[in-house]
C-alpha positions as CSV (number, residue, x, y, z in Angstrom):
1,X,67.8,44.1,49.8
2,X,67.0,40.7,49.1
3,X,63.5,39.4,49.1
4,X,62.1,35.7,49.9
5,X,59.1,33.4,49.7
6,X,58.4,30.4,51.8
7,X,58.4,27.7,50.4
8,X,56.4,24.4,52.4
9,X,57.7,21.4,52.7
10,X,56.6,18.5,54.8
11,X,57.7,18.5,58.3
12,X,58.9,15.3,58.6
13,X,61.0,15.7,55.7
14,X,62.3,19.1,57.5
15,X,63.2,17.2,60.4
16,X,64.8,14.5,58.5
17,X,66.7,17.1,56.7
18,X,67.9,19.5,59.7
19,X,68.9,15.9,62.1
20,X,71.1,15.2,58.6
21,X,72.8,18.7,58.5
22,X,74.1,18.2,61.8
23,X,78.1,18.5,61.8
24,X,77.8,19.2,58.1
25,X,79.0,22.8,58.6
26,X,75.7,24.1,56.9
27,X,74.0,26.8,59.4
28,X,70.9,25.7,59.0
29,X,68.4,23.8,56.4
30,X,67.6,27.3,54.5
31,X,70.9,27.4,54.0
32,X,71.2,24.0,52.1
33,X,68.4,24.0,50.3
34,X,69.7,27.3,48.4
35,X,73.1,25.9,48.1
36,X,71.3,23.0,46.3
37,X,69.0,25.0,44.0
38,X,71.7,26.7,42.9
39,X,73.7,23.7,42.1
40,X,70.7,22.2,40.0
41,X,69.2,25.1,38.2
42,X,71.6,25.9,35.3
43,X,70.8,22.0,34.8
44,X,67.2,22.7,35.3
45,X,67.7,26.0,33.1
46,X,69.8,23.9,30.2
47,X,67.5,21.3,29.8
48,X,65.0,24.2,28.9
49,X,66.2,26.3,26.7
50,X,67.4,22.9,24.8
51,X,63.9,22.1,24.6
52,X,62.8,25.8,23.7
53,X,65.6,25.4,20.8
54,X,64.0,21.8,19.2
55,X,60.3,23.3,19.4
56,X,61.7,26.2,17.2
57,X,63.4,23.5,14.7
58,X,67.2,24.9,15.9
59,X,69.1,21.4,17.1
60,X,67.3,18.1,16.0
């Protein structure tokens, strides 16, 4: 079973968001946003561990 957190967000940005997902075959707005974490974290994730490796004197 798969567990989740809420996450707060300003409703007008909500709003914004869910009038934009209309007719964009997303079900709803929770929906998107986890498609777009997704798509960004191994970036996010990346840029890390590069950082983690030129602390430790690995990559210049």
């Amino acid at each position: 079973m798969v567990e989740y957190v809420n996450i707060p967000i300003p409703k007008p940005l909500y709003e914004r968001l869910v009038e934009s997902l209309k007719g964009s075959g997303y079900r709803s707005a929770t929906e998107y946003i986890i498609f777009l974490i997704r798509r960004v974290l191994p970036d996010l994730e990346s840029e890390e561990t590069e950082r983690r490796l030129r602390a430790l004197g690995y990559i210049e």
